[in-house]
C-alpha positions as CSV (number, residue, x, y, z in Angstrom):
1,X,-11.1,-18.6,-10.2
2,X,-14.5,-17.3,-10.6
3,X,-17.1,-17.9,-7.9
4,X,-21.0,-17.3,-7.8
5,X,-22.6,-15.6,-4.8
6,X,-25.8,-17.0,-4.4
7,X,-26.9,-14.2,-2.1
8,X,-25.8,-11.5,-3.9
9,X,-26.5,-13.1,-7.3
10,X,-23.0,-12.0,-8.6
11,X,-20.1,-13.3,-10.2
12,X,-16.7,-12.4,-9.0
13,X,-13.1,-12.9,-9.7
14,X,-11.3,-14.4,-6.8
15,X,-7.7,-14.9,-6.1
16,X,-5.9,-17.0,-3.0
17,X,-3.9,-15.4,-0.3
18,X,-0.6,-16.0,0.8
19,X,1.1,-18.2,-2.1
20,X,2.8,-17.8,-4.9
21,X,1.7,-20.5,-7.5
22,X,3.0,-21.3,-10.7
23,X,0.6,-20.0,-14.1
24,X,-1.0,-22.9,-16.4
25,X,-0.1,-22.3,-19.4
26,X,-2.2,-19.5,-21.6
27,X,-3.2,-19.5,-25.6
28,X,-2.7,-17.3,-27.8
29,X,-5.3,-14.2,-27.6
30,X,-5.4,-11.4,-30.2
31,X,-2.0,-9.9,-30.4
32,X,-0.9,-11.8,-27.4
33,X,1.0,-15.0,-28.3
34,X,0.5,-18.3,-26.4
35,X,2.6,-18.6,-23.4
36,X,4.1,-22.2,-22.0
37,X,2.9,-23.3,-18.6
38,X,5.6,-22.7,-15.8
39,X,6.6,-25.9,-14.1
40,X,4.0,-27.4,-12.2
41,X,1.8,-25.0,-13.3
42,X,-0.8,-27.4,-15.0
43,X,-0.3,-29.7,-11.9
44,X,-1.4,-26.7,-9.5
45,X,-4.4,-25.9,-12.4
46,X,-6.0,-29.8,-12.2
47,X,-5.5,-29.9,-8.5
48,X,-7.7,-26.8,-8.0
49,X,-9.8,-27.9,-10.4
50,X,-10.6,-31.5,-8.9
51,X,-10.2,-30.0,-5.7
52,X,-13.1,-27.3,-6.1
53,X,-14.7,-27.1,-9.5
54,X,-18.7,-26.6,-9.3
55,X,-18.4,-27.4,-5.3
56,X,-19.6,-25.3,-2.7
57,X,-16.9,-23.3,-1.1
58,X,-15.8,-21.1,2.0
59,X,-14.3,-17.6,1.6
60,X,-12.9,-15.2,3.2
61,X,-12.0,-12.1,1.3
62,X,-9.0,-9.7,2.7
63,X,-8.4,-7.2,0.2
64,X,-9.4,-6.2,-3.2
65,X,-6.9,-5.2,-5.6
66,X,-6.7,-2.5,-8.4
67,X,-8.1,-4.6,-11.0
68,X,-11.4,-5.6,-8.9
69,X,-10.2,-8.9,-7.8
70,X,-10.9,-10.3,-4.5
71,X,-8.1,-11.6,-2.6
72,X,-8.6,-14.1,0.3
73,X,-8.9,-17.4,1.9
74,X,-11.0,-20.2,0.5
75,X,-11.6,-23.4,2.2
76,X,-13.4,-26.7,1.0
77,X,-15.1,-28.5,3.7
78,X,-12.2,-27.9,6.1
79,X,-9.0,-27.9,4.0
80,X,-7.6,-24.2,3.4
81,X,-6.9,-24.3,-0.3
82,X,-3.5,-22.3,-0.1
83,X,-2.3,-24.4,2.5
84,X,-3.4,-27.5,0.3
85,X,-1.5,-26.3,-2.6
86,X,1.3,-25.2,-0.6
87,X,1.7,-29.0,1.2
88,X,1.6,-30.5,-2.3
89,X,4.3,-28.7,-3.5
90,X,2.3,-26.8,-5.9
91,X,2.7,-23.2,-4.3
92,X,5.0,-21.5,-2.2
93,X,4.3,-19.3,0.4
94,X,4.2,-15.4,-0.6
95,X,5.7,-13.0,1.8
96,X,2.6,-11.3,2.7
97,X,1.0,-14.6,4.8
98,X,3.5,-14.0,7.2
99,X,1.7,-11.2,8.5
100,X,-1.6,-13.8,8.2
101,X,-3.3,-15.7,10.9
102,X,-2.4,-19.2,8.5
103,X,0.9,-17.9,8.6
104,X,2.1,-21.2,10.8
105,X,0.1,-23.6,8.4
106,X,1.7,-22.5,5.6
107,X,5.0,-22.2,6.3
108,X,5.0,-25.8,8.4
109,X,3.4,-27.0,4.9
110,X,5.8,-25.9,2.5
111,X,8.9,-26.9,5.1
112,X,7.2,-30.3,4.7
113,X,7.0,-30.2,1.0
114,X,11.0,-29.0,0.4
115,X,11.6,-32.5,3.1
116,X,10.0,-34.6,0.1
117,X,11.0,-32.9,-2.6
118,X,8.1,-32.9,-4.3
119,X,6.4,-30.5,-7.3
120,X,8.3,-27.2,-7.4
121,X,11.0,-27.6,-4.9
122,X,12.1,-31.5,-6.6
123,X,15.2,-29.4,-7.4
124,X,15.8,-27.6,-4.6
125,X,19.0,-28.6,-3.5
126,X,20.0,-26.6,-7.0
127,X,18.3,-23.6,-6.3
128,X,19.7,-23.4,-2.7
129,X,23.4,-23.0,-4.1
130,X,22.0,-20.1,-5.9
131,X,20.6,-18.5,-3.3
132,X,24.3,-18.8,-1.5
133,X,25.8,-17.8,-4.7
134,X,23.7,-14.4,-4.6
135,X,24.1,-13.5,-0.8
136,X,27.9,-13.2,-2.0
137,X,27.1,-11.0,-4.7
138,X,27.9,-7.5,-3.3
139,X,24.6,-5.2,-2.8
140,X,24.9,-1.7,-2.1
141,X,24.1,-0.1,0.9
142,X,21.3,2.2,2.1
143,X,21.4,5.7,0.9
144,X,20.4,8.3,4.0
145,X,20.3,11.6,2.7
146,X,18.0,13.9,4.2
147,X,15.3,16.4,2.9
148,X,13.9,18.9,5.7
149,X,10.3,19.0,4.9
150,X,7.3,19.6,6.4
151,X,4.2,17.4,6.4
152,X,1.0,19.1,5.2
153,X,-1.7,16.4,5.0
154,X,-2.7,12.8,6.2
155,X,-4.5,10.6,4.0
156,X,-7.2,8.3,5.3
157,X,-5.1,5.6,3.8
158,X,-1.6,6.6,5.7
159,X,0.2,7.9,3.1
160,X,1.0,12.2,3.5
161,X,1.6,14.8,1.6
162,X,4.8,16.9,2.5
163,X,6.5,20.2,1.2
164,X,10.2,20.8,1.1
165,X,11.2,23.2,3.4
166,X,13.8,24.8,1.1
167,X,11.6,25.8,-1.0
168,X,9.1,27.9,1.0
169,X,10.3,31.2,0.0
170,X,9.1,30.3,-3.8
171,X,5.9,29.2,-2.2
172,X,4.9,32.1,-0.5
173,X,6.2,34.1,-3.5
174,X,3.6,32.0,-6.2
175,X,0.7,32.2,-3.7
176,X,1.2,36.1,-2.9
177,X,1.7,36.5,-6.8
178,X,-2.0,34.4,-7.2
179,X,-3.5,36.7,-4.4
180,X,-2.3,39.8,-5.7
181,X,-3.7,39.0,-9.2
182,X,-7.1,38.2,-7.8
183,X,-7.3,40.8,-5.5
184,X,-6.7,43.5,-8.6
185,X,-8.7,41.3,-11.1
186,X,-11.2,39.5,-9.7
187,X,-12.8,36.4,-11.5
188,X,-16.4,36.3,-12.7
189,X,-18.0,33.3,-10.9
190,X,-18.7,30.8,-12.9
191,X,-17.3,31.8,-15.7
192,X,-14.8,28.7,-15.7
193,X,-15.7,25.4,-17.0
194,X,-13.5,23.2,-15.3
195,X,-12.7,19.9,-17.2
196,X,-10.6,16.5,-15.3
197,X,-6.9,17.2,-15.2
198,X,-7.5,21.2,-15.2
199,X,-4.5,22.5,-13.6
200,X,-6.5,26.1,-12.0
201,X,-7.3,28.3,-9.2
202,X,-10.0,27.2,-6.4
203,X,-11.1,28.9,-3.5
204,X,-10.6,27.2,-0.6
205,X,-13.9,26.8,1.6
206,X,-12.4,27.1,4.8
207,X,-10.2,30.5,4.9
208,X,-11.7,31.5,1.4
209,X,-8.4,32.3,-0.3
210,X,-7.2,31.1,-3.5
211,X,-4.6,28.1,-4.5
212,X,-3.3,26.0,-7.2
213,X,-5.7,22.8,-7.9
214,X,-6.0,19.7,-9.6
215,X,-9.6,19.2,-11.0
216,X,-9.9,15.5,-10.2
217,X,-13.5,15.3,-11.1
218,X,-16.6,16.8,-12.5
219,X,-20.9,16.1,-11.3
220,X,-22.9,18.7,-12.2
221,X,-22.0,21.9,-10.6
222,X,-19.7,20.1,-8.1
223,X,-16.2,19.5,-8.5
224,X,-13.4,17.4,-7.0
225,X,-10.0,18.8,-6.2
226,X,-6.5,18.3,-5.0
227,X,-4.4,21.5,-4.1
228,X,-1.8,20.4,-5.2
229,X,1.1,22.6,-3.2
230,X,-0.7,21.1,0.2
231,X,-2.1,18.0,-0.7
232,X,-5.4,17.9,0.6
233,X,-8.5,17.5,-1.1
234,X,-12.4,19.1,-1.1
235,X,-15.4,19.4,-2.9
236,X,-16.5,22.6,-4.3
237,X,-18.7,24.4,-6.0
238,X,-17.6,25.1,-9.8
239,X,-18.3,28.9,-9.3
240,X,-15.3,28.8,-7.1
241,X,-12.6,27.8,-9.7
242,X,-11.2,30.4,-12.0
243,X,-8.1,30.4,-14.5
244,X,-5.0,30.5,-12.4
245,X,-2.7,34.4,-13.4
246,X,-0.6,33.9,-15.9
247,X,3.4,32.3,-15.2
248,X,1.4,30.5,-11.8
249,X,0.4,27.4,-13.3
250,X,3.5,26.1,-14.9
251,X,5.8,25.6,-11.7
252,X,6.0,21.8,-10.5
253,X,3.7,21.3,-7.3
254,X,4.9,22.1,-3.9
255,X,3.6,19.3,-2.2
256,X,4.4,15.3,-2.9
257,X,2.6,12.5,-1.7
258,X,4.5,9.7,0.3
259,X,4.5,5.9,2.1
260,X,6.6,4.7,4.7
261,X,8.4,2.4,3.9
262,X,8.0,-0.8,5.0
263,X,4.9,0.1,7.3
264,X,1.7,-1.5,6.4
265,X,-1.5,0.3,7.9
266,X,-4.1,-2.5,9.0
267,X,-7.2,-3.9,6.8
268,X,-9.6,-2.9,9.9
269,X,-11.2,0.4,9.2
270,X,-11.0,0.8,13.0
271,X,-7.4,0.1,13.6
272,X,-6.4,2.1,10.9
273,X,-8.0,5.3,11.6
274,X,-6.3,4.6,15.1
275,X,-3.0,4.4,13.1
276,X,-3.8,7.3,11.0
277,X,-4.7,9.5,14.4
278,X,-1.0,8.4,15.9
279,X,0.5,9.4,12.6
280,X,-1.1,12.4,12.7
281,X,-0.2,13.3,16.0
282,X,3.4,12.7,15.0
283,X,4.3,14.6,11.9
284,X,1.3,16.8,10.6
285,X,2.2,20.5,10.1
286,X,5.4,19.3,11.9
287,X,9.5,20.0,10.4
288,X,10.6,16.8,10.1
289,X,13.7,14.9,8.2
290,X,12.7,12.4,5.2
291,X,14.8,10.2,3.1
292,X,13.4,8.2,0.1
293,X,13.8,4.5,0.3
294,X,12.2,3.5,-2.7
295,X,11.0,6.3,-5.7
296,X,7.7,3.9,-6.8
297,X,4.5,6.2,-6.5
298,X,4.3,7.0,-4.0
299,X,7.6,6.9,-2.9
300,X,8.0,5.6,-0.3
301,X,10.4,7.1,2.6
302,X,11.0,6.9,6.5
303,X,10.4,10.0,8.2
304,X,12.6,11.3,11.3
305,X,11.9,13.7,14.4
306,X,15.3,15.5,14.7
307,X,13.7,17.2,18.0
308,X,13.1,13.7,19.5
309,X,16.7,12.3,19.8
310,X,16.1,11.6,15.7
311,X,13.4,9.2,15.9
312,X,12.3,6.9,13.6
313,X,8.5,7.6,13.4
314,X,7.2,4.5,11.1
315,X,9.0,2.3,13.8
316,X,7.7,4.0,16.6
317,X,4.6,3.5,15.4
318,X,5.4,-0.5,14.9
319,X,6.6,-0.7,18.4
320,X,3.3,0.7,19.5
321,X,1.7,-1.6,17.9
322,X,-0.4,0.5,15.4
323,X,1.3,-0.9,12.2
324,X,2.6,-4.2,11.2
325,X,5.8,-4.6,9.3
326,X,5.8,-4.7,5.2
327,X,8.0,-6.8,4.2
328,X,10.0,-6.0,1.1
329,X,12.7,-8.2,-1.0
330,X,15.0,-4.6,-1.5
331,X,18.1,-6.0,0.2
332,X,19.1,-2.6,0.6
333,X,16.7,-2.1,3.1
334,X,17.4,-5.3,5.1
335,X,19.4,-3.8,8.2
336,X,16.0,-1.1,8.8
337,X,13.4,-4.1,8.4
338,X,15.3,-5.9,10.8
339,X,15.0,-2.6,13.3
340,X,11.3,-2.7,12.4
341,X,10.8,-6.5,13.3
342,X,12.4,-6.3,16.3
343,X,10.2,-2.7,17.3
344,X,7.2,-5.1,16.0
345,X,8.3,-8.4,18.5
346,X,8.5,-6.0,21.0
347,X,4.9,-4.6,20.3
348,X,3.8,-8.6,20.5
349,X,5.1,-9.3,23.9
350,X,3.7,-6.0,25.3
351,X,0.4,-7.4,23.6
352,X,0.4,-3.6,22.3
353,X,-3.0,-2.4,20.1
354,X,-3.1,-4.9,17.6
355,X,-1.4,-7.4,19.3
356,X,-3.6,-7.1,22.5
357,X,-5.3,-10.7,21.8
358,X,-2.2,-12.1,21.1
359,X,0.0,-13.0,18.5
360,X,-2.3,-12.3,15.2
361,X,-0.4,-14.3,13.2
362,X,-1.1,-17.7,15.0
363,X,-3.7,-20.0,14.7
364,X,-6.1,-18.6,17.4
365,X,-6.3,-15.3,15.6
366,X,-9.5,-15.9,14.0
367,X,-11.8,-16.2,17.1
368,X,-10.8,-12.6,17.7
369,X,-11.7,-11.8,14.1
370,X,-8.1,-10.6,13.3
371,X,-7.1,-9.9,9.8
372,X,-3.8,-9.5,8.0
């Protein structure tokens, strides 16, 4: 939907939190052909449209995502539009609410809606035997297979950067091949113009010496980089950058960039740069044992201490209450996010960090301004 700010005298895209509801259907647009409504799509669309069309509205907005739509809560008078839609039967509830202070609301709604047997779950006595049908189906098991590494930097975000430890003999060997080459030829500051997506040498401002970079971007005689064999990032001066020595700049970077897996870091600014600190603490410039869960950038992986009795740091940091519990439909992974919701019940009842007010996920949450 799109909604006018009067305040801000904007127009935004805005899309509800916590469902899942079915799409109207679409006509045909350029090369795109005209798509057919899914059922009880057009039902969902004149609801929302009799419900809130050229009405004043409440929101709340969570998230934004990485198209520039704003994702949130909308209410009209005093009804909560998802859990309207959801209690007609015209949404279900999407696996991310259950981490949300309407959480209760929602599900009680759509457990009402699946009673009657109305809109989208009319059939659902069908769809249940196929849900049976496919817990028999056989799913394979978690692979553990673990990389040493060692993690170089922390993003503000959560995710890290980490370099296998097998390979840090051909690190050293590229980076004293780079500092030999400088320190013989030197290069003429200024004499590179660095361009976005430049693979090239930049000196570091902190210990001065040179590494492999990533020219992310360019304003006026500053320039954005990632070193790429260490992950972290700075702002430089252009004069620092120089072509990197010939037979340096082809090998793959050193350092990869990572999530653990089902971990979600919290929407507070404040209680995620808490979570970040703990994280920190944990694994930076640490040896540590990593196993990929799931390869989508970035990939994301849990992360063990093997000089802590093995410990599982992204659930250590659930039971402490820094992190909540990302829920994922990899069935694979079903054994470790039951670990991790246990670690997170435990983190409730000790009313640990984020769950100090409480449970955050019941109805009281929003007097203490609590946010998925």
């Amino acid at each position: 939907m799109r909604l006018y700010i009067p305040k801000e005298s904007v127009l935004v895209t805005f899309l509800l939190a916590g469902i899942n509801c079915p799409r109207g259907a679409r006509p045909a647009i350029g090369a795109a052909p005209a798509q057919k409504a899914e059922p009880y799509g057009e039902e969902a669309l004149q609801f929302t449209k009799e419900k809130i069309l050229q009405h004043d509205v409440k929101v709340t907005i969570e998230e934004m995502d990485k198209a520039g739509n704003f994702i949130g809560w909308l209410w009209i008078e005093k009804d909560n539009l998802s859990v309207s839609l959801v209690e007609h039967g015209l949404a279900s509830m999407h696996h991310t609410a259950e981490t949300s202070e309407f959480a209760r609301d929602i599900k009680v709604a759509e457990e009402n809606a699946i009673k009657k047997r109305i809109g989208i779950w009319k059939d659902y006595v069908e769809e249940q035997k196929e849900a049976e049908e496919k817990k028999n189906v056989v799913v394979q098991d978690r692979t553990v297979k673990y990389d040493k590494v060692i993690v170089t930097e922390i993003t503000s975000e959560g995710t890290f950067w980490a370099q296998n430890v097998d390979h840090g003999g051909k690190l050293e060997a590229l980076m004293e091949k780079i500092h030999q080459e400088f320190t013989a030829n030197p290069p003429l500051p200024g004499a590179f113009t660095p361009k976005r997506g430049n693979v090239c040498a930049a000196r570091y401002s902190l210990d001065d010496h040179w590494y492999r970079a990533k020219v992310e971007k360019v304003q006026d005689d500053k320039v954005a980089v990632l070193y790429i064999d260490y992950g972290n990032r700075e702002v430089i001066n252009y004069s620092r950058l120089a072509p990197l020595p010939a037979g340096t700049e082809t090998e793959a970077p050193y350092a990869q960039e990572y999530s653990l897996a089902c971990v979600k870091f919290p929407a507070d600014p404040d209680d995620r740069l808490e979570a970040v600190r703990a994280l920190s603490m944990d694994t930076l410039n640490k040896k540590l044992l990593l196993n990929v869960e799931s390869r989508t950038p970035p990939a994301a992986v849990t992360l063990v201490d093997p000089t802590n009795g093995n410990q599982d740091l992204g659930k250590g940091l659930i039971k402490e209450g820094l992190v909540l519990v990302e829920n994922t439909r990899d069935r694979r992974l079903a054994p470790l996010l039951a670990e991790y919701r246990a670690a997170q019940d435990a983190a409730k009842a000790s009313r640990s960090n984020l769950w100090r007010h409480g449970d955050i996920t019941d109805d009281d949450a929003v007097e203490f301004g609590a946010r998925r």
